[in-house]
C-alpha positions in Angstrom: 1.5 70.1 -102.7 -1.6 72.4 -102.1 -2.1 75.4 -104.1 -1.7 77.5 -100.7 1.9 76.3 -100.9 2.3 76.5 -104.5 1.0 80.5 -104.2 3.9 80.8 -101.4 6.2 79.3 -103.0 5.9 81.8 -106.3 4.9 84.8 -103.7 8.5 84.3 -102.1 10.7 83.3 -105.5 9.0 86.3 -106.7 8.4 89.2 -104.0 7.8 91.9 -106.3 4.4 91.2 -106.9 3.3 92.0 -103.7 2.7 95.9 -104.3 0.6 96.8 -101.0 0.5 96.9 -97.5 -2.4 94.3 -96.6 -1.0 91.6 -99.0 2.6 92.0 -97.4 1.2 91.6 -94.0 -1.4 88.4 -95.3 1.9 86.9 -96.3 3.8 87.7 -93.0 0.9 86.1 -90.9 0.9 83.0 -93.1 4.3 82.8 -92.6 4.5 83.0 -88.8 2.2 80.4 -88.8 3.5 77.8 -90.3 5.6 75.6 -88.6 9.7 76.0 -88.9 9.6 79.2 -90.8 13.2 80.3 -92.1 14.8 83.0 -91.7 14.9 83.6 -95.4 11.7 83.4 -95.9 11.1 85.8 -93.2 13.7 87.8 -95.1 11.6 88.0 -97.7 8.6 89.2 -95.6 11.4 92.3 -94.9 12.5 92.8 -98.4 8.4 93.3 -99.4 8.1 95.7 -96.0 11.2 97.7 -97.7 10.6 98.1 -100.7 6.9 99.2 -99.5 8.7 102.0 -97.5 6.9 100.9 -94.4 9.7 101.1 -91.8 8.3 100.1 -88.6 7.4 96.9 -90.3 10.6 96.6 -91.4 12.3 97.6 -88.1 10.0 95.2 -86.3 11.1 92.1 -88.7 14.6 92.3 -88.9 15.1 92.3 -84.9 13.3 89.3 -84.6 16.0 87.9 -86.5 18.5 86.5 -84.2 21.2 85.9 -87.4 20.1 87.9 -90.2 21.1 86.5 -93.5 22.9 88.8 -96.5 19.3 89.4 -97.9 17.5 91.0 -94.5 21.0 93.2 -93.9 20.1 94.6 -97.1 16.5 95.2 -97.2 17.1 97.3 -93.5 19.8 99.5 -95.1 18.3 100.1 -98.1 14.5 101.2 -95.6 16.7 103.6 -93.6 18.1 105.4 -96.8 14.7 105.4 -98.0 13.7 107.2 -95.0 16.5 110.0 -94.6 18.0 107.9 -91.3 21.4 108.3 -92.7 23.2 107.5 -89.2 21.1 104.5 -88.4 21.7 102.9 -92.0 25.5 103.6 -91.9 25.5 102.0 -88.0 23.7 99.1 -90.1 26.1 98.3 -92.7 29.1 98.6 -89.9 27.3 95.8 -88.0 26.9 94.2 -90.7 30.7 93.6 -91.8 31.7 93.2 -87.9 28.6 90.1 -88.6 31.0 89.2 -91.3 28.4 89.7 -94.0 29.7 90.5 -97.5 28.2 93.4 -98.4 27.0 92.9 -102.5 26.0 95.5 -105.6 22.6 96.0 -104.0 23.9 97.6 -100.2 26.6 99.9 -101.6 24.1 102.6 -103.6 22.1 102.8 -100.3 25.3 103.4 -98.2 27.0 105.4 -100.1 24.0 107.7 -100.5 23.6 107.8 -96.7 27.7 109.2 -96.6 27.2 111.8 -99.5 23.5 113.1 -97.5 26.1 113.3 -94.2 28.8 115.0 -96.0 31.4 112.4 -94.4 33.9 112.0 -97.4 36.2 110.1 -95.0 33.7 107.8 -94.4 32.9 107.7 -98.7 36.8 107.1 -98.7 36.5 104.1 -96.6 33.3 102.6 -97.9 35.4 103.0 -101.9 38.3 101.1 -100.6 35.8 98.6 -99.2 34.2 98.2 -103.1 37.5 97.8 -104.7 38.5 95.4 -101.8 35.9 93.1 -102.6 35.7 93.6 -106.6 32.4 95.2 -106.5 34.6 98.2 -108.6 33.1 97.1 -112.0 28.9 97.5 -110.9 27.5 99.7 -112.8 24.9 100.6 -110.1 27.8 101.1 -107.6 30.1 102.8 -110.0 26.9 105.2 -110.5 26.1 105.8 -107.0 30.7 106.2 -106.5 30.2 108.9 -109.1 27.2 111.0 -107.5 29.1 110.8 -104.4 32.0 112.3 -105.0 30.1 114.7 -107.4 28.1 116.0 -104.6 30.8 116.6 -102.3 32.9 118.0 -104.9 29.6 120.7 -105.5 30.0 121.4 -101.7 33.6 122.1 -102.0 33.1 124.7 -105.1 30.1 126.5 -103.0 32.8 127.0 -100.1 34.9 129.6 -100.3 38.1 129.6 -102.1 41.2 128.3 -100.1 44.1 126.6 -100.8 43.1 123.6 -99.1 39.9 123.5 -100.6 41.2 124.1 -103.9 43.4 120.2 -103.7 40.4 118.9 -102.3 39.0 120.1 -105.0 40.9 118.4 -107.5 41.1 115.1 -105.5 37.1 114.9 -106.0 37.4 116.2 -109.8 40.2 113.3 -110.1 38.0 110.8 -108.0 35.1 111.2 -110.5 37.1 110.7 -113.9 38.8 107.8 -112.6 35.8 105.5 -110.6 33.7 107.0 -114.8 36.8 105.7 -116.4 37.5 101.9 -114.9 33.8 101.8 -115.3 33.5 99.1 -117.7 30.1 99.8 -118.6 27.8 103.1 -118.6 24.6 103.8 -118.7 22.8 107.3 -119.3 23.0 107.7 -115.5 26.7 107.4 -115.6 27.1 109.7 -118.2 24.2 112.5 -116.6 25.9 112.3 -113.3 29.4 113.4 -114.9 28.4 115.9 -117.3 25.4 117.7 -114.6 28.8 117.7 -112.1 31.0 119.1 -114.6 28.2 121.7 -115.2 27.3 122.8 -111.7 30.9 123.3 -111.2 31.3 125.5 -113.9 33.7 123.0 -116.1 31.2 123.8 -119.2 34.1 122.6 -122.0 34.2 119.4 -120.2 31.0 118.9 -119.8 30.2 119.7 -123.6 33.0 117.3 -124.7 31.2 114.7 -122.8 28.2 115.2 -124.8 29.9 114.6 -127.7 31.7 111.1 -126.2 28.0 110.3 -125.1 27.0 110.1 -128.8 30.1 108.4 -129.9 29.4 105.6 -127.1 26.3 105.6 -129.3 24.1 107.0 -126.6 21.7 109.6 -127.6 21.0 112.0 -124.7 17.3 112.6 -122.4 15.7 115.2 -121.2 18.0 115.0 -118.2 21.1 115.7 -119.7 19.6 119.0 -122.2 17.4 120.0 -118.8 21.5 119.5 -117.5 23.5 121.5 -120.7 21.0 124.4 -121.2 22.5 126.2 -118.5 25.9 126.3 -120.2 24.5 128.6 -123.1 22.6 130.2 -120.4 25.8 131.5 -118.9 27.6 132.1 -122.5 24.5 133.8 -123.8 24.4 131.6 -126.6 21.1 131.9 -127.6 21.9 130.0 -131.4 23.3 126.9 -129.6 20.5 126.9 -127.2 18.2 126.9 -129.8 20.0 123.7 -131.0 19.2 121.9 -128.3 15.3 123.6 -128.3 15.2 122.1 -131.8 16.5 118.8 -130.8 14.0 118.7 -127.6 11.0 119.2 -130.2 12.2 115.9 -132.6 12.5 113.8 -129.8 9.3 114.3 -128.2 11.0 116.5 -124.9 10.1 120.0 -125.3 6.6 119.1 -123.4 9.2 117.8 -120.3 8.5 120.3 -117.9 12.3 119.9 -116.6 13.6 120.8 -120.2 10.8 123.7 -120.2 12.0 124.9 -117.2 15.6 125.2 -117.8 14.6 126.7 -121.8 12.9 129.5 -119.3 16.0 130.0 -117.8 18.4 129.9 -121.0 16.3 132.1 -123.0 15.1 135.2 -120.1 19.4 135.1 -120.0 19.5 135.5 -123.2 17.9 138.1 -122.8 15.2 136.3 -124.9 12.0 137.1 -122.7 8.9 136.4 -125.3 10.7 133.2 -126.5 11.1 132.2 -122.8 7.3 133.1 -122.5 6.0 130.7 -125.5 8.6 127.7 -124.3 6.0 128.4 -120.8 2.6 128.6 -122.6 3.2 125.7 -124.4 4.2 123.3 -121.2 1.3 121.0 -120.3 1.6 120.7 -117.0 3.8 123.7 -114.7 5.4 123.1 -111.5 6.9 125.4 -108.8 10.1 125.6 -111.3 8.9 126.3 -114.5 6.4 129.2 -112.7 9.9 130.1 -110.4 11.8 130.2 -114.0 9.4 132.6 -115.9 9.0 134.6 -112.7 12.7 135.0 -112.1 13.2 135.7 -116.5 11.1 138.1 -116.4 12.3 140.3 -113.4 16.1 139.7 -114.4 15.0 141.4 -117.8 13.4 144.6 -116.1 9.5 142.9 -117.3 8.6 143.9 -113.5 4.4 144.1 -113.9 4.7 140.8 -115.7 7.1 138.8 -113.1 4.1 140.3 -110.8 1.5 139.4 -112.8 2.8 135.7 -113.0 3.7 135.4 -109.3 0.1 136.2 -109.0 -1.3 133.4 -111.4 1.0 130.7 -109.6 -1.2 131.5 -106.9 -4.0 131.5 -108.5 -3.5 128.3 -110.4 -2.7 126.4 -106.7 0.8 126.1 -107.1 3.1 126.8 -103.4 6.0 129.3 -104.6 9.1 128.0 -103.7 11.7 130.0 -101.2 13.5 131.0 -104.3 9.9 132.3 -106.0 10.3 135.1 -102.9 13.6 135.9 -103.9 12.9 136.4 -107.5 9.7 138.6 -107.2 10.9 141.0 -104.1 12.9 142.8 -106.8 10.2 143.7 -108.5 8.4 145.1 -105.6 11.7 146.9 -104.7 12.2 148.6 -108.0 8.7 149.5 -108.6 8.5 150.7 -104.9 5.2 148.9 -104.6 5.2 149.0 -100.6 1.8 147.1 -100.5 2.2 144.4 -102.6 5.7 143.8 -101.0 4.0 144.0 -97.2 1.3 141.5 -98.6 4.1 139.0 -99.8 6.0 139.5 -96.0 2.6 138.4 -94.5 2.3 135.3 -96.7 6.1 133.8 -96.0 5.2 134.1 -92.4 2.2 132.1 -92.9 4.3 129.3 -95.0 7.0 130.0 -92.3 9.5 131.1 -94.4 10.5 134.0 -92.8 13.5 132.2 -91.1 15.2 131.6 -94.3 18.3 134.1 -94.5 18.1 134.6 -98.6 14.1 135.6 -98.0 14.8 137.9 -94.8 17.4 139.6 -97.0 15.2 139.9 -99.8 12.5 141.2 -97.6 15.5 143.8 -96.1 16.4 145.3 -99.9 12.5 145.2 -100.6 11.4 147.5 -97.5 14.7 150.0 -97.9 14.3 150.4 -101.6 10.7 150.8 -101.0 11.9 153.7 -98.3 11.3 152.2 -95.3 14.3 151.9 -93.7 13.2 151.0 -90.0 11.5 148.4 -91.2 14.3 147.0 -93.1 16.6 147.4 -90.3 13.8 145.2 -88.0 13.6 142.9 -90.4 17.7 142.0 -90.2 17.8 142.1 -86.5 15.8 139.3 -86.5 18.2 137.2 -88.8 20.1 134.8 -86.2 23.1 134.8 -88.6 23.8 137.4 -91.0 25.5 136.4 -93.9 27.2 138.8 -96.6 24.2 139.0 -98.2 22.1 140.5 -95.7 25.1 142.3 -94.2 25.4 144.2 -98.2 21.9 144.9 -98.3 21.8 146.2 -94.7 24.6 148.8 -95.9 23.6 149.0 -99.6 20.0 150.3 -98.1 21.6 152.9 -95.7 23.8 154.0 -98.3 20.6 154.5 -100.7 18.7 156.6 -97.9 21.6 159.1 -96.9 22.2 157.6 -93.7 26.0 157.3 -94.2 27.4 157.0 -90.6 25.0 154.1 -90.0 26.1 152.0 -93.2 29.8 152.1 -92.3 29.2 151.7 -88.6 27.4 148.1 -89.8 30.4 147.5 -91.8 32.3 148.0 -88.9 30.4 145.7 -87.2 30.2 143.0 -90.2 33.8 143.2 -90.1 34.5 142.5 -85.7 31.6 139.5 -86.4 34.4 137.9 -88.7 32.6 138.2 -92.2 35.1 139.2 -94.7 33.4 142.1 -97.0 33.5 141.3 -100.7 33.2 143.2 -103.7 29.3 143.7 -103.3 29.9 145.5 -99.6 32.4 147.5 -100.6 30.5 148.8 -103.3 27.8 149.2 -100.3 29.8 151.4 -98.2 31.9 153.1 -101.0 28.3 154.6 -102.2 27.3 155.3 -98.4 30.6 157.6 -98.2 29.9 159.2 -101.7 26.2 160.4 -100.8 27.3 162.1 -97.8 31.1 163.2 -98.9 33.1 161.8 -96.9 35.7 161.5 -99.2 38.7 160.7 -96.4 36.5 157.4 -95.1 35.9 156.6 -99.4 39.8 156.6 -99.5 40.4 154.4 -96.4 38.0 151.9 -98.0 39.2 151.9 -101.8 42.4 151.3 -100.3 41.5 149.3 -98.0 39.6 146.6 -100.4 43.2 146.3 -102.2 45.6 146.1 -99.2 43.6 144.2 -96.7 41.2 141.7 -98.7 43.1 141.4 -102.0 40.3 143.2 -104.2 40.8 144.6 -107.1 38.9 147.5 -107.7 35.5 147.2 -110.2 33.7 150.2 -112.2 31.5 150.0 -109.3 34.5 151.2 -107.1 35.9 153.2 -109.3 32.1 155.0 -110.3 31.5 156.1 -106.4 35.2 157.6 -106.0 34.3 159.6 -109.2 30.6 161.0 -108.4 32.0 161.6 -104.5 34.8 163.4 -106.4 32.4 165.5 -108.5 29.9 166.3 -106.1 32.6 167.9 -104.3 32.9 170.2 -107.0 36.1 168.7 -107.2 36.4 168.1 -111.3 39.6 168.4 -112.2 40.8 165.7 -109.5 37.8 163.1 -110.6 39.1 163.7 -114.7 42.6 162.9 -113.4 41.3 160.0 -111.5 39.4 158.4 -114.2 41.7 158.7 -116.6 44.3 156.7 -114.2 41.8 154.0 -113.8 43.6 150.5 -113.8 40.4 149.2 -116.4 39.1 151.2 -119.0 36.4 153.3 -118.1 32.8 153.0 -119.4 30.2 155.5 -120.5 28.7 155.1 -117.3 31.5 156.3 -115.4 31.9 159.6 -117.3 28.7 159.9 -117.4 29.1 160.7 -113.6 31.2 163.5 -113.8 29.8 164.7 -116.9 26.7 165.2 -114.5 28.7 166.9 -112.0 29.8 169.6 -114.5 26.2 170.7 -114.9 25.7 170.6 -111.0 28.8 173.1 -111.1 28.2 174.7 -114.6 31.8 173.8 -116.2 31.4 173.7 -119.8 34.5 172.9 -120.8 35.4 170.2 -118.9 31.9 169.0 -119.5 32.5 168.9 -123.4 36.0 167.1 -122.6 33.7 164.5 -120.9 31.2 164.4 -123.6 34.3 163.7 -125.8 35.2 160.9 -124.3 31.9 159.5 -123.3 31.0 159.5 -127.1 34.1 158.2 -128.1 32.9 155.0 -126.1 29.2 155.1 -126.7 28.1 157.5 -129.2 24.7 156.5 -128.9 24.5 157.1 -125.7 21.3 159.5 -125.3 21.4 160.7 -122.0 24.9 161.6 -122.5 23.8 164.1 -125.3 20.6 165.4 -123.6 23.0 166.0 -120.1 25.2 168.3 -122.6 22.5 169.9 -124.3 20.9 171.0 -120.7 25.0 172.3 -119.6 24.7 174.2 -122.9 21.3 175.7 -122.0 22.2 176.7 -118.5 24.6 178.6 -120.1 22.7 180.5 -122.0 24.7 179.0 -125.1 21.0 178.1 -127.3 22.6 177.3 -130.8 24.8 175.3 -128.9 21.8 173.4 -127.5 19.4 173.8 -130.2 22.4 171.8 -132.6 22.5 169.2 -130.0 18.6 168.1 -130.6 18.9 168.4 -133.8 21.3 166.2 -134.0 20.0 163.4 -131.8 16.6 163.7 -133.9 18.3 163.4 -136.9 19.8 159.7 -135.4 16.5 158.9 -134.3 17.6 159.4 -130.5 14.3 160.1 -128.2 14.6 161.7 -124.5 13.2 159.5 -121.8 10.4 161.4 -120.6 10.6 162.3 -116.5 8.2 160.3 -114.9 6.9 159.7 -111.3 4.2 157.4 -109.6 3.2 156.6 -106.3 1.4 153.7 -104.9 -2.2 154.9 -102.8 -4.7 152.6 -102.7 -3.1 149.3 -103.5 -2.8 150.9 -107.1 0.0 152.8 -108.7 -0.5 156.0 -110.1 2.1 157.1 -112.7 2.3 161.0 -113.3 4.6 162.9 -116.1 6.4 166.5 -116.5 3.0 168.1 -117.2 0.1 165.2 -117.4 -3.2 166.3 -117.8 -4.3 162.7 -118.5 -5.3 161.6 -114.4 -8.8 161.9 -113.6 -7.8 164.1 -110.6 -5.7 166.5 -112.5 -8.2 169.5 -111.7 -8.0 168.9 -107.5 -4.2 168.1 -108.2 -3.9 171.2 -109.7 -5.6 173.4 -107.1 -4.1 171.9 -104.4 -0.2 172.8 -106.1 -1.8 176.5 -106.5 -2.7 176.5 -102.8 0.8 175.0 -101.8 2.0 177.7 -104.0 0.7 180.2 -102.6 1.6 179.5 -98.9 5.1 178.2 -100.5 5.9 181.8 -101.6 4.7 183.4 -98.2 7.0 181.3 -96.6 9.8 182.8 -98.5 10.0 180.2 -101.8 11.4 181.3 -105.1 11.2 179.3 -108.1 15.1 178.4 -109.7 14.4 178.7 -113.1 17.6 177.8 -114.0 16.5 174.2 -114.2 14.3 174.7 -117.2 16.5 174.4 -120.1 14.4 176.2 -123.0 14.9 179.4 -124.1 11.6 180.8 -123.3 9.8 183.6 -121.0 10.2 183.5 -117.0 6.8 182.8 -116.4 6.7 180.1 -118.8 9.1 178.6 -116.7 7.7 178.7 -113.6 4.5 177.1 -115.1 7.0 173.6 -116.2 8.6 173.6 -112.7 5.1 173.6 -111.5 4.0 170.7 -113.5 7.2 168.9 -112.9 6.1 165.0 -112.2 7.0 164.5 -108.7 4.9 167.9 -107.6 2.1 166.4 -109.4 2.6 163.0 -107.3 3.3 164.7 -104.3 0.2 166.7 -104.4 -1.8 163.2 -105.1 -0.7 161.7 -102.2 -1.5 164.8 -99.8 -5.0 165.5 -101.4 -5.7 161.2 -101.4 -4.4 160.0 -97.8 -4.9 160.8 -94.6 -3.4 164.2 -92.6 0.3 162.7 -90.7 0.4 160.0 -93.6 4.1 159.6 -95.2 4.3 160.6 -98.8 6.0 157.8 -101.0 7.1 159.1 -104.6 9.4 157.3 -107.2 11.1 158.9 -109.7 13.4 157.6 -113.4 15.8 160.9 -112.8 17.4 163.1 -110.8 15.2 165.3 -108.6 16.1 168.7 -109.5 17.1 171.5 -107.2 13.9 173.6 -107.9 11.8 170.5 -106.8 14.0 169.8 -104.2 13.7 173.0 -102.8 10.5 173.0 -103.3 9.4 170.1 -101.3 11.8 170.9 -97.9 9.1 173.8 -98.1 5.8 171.2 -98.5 7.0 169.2 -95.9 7.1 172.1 -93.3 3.4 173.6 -94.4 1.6 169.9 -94.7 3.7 168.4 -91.3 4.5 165.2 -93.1 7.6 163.2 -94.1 8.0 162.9 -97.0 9.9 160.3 -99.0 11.2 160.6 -102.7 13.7 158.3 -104.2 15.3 159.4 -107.5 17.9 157.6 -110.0 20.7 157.3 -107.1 19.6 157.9 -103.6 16.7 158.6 -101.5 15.1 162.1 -100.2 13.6 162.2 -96.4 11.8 165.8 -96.5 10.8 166.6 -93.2 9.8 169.7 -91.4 11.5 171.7 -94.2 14.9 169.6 -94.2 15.8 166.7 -96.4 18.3 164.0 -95.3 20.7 164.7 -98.0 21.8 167.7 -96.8 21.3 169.3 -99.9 24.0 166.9 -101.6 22.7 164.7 -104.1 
């Protein structure tokens, strides 16, 4: 025998050595031409083409085969799989049987993949009772790939919303995977992963957490994918000291550099509220991919750290890594809440240039970003174009109306969600409750609070129960909100009171106002905006030891005021301007043009409310703080730094009040421009003297 056929002879016993494309096709030549070639060898030849992932090759082999053997059968189903040609590889393995073919270990995985990737469980059903028919049952590999199936389909069933049906085909899958883990006769770690990440994403955290435990009885010590697969668990719990556990454990065994277990630290620690820990778990990662920069992005804009989610979404880019579709999702918040219009166009242009600008969670992103950045027509654009709405861009359609004032519009698109067959959810109704309560239309609140009970079976949330209460107060309607937050069906929180304790200083009722405080206190009695809100009722009212007692008290506890603070974004940079701030470099041309504005202000018939100064001090002392209240200072910025017809974009922490408020419908009119404030709970559109409120906020 030559050495030619001694090479064959080892190249086909042992395929697996051939690990390229121009050795496979050397051998397939040699092959073809020697004389009475057999179809196993050539079945070989196919097996090398498959395992190479070279599919035409493979395609091109197996029909020359006029009876394929067991081997060839195989090799094709398993290249189809390979390739995402789910249909093709399942039509394979049905001519296959009708061949007569027993199907062994090695065909199953590939099949059963190709049903889970095509969502046909009836199909899965069949191709089960086809394992267990032949005895195939007891493979690990197939029990593995039985497992992941029903897993997967079981995941798809939790994601859909809850129905009866749904909920027993629900437990047939949950049923389906304990029994195909439990006749297992052996497991491996990817038996055990594939049950406990299951149990996980479908929120059975217990179970999952048991399994653990079993896992290290069956004397099997767990890898990076089943921590990467648990962290989430103490995520959700906010168990930051058992999460820490399995941190410790990921640093003895060599995993914490696993950018899989860094990623999902990230994650567990930013929930746990745990932001620089989350930060060192990222410095310390070798290597970063589009998850672990999506998981410090997303930490750090869930914790309110909005300049650093920005200023990591910025080195991502920097460092060549593509965001994800979810990195666009995490970071629009950020732009949202710190109304930075520019930055938030600049990421719209660059998701149309990686074309993700079809993706519904992005365009709804994009829809909150552009209405709580105040541009509303925008916004509104931007969700025309989604082909199908779903209730996320429906709520943040509403939720962005509701914010602006424009009240008849956000329940006329819930009307409309409604007749296009999407059930509203707690989210929308909060949506269009909040639309109803910024313009008082307290008969269409009703019709929706009771509507959310009767119709869709939801039960009222502080949310709900918060925008009945401030529609109530702003109403001047105080004694009828008290009543109706004491009847609350769930204890009220400082939050809620805290609405109508701010409606008894818009309408200067003491009383009630220190029945309020009462109970406010008696729930949070550190809460420090509660205790400056009284203080300013007791000053308005002329009632200074009152007041004066107040502040001395909240010193004495260490309690600080949040200082009133407004910024807007000219430039490409934000400028951030407080009550009074001498500190920006244009404060002397700010200054002079507010004394010019002034002056044509007071012509026009403008008198300064210095009610809203809460210090017992001289008149003209109080006209000089409204003057240097923060949004005046930012307003006047933007007029003196941008273009005559421009729009005027100001932010501010608190409420804008009346004296500012007033004072602006008058700015608009003299400068002829819109402009645009958003406070703590709504927007402002001050145009030609008016305001879109209506002079109700």
């Amino acid at each position: 025998m030559s050495s030619t056929q001694n090479l064959l002879g080892t190249i086909l016993r042992n395929p697996n050595i051939i690990t390229s494309k121009s050795h496979a096709k050397q051998l397939h030549a040699h092959i073809l031409s020697a004389k009475g070639a057999s179809s196993s060898d050539v079945s070989v030849v196919l097996f090398i083409y498959s395992n190479l992932n070279l599919l035409r090759d493979s395609c091109l082999v197996f029909n020359s085969l006029q009876s394929p053997p067991a081997q060839a059968w195989k090799s094709i189903i398993k290249c189809y799989t390979s390739h995402g040609l789910f249909l093709p590889s399942l039509a394979k393995f049905l001519e296959m049987r009708a061949a007569g073919i027993h199907p062994d270990r090695h065909v199953f995985p590939s099949v059963l993949k190709s049903c889970t990737s095509l969502m046909d469980l009836r199909l899965g059903k069949s191709v089960h009772g086809c394992i267990v028919h032949l005895g195939m049952d007891f493979d690990l590999y197939t029990g593995n790939a039985l497992i992941n199936m029903y897993s997967r389909f079981r995941n798809l069933t939790i994601m859909k919303e809850s129905s009866s049906s749904n909920k027993v085909l629900g437990a047939f899958l949950n049923d389906s995977v304990r029994k195909v883990f439990e006749t297992m006769p052996k497991r491996d770690l990817v038996s055990w992963n594939t049950v406990i990440t299951g149990n996980v994403q479908n929120g059975m955290y217990e179970e999952a957490l048991t399994m653990v435990r079993e896992m290290g009885d069956a004397s099997l010590k767990p890898d990076s994918f089943t921590l990467s697969s648990i962290l989430p668990i103490f995520a959700e719990y906010v168990d930051v000291a058992k999460g820490k556990e399995i941190h410790s454990y990921a640093i003895r065994h060599g995993f914490d550099t696993d950018v899989y277990i860094g990623s999902s630290l990230i994650d567990m620690y930013a929930k746990c509220t745990r932001v620089e820990d989350s930060h060192s778990v990222f410095y310390l990662l070798p290597h970063r991919d589009a998850i672990s920069w999506n998981s410090i992005i997303a930490g750090c804009v869930q914790n309110g750290h909005f300049d650093e989610g920005i200023r990591f979404f910025r080195q991502m880019l920097m460092a060549n890594n593509k965001p994800m579709h979810v990195s666009f999702s995490s970071i629009m918040p950020a732009c949202a809440y710190l109304t930075t219009l520019h930055l938030g166009k600049q990421l719209h242009g660059y998701i149309i240039r990686v074309g993700f600008d079809d993706n519904v969670f992005i365009a709804s992103s994009l829809v909150d970003m552009y209405a709580k950045c105040g541009n509303i027509k925008i916004a509104r654009y931007i969700f025309n174009k989604i082909e199908l709405h779903d209730m996320v861009s429906w709520t943040a359609i509403i939720m962005g109306y509701a914010l602006h004032g424009f009240a008849y519009d956000a329940i006329s698109l819930f009307e409309q969600m409604e007749m296009e067959g999407v059930e509203p959810n707690f989210v929308s109704f909060v949506a269009v409750l909040t639309a109803c309560s910024h313009a008082g239309l307290k008969d269409e609140a009703w019709e929706y609070f009771t509507s959310m009970t009767q119709d869709y079976g939801i039960a009222p949330g502080l949310e709900h129960y918060a925008a009945i209460a401030d529609l109530l107060g702003r109403a001047g309607r105080l004694e009828e909100a008290y009543k109706f937050i004491s009847g609350m069906h769930i204890e009220p929180t400082g939050s809620v009171w805290s609405t109508l304790l701010a409606a008894c200083r818009v309408h200067k009722n003491v009383d009630l106002a220190e029945k309020v405080a009462g109970k406010l206190f008696a729930i949070d009695p550190q809460n420090m905006g509660a205790y400056i809100l009284l203080s300013n009722i007791y000053s308005a009212a002329r009632r200074w030891k009152d007041a004066a007692k107040l502040r001395t008290f909240m010193r004495e506890k260490g309690m600080k005021k949040k200082p009133a603070c407004s910024w807007i974004e000219v430039g490409n940079t934000v400028h951030t301007f407080m009550a009074g701030d001498k500190a920006h470099p244009d404060y002397r041309k700010i200054t002079k043009a507010l004394n010019n504005l002034l002056e044509r202000m007071e012509r026009e018939g403008y008198v300064p409310d210095t009610n809203e100064v809460f210090h017992d001090v001289e008149e003209e002392h109080k006209k000089y703080v409204l003057f240097n209240h923060s949004e005046r200072l930012a307003i006047a910025f933007g007029i003196i730094s941008t273009p005559a017809g421009t729009t005027i974009r100001v932010t501010k922490n608190i409420r804008m009040c009346v004296d500012c408020h007033t004072a602006t419908k008058f700015i608009s009119k003299i400068v002829e421009r819109e402009i645009i404030v958003r406070d703590n709970s709504r927007f402002h559109h001050f145009k030609n003297g008016v305001c879109s409120c209506g002079d109700y906020w």
